[in-house]
N, C-alpha and C positions, 0 to 999 in steps of 0.2 A: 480885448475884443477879438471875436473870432467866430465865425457862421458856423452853420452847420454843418462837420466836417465830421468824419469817418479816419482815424489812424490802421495802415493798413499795411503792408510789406509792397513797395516799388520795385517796378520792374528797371527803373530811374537808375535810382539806389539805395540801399538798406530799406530806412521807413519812410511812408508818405503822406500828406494828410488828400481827403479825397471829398469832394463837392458829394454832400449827401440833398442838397436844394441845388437849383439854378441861379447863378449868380449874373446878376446885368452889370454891362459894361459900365466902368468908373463906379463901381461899389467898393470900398474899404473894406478888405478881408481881415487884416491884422492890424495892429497900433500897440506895440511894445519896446519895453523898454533894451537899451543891446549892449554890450561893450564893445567899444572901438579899438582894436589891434594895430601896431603901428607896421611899417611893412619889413622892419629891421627887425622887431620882434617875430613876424609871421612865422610859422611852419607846416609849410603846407599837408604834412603828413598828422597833426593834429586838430580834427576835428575839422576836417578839409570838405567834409559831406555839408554842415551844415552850417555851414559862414555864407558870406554874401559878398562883393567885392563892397568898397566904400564908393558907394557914387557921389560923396564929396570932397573924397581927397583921397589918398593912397591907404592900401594896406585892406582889411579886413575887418567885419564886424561879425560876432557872434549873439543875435536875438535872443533875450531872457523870454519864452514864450514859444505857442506851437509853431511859431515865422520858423524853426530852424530846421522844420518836419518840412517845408512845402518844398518840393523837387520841380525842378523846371520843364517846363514844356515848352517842345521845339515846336513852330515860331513861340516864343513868350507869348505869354496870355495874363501876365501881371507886371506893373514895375515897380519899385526899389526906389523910396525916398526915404530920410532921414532930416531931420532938424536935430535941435543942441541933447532935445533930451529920446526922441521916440523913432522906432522905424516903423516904418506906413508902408503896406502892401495894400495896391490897390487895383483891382481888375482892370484891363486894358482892351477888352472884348467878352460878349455873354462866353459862359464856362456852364458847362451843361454839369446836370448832377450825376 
């Protein structure tokens, strides 16, 4: 799952996905599937652009899906959930197109 988005070059870094609609606050942008890196395997100089920290335990995950295209916006304007099998990105304020 994943709205209507535009893959474009970031000024963030490398590639980025980009609100081509208005997205309202507490909408689900993504829901994919990821592998979970442990933090003794990590390397932060592979594939450092487009991991996610694990916000339920150490180390890193890398999203199978465009979740690994979305570049952060300072304040955040999306956050970062996981359960056993999916990561959930889901707007935390309207995100204009």
């Amino acid at each position: 799952m994943i709205l209507n988005v535009t893959r474009e070059k970031s000024d963030i870094h490398g590639w980025g996905l980009f609100a081509d609609v208005f997205i309202c606050n507490n909408t689900m942008i993504e829901k994919c599937t990821y592998i979970s890196i442990n933090e003794v395997e990590y390397n932060p100089k592979i594939m450092d652009r487009y991991s996610f920290i694990n916000p339920k335990g150490r180390g890193v995950i890398y999203p199978i899906g465009y979740a690994c295209l979305l570049n952060s916006a300072f304040p955040a304007n999306c956050r970062v959930d996981t359960d056993d099998n999916f990561l959930i990105i889901t707007a935390i304020k309207d995100i204009e197109a």
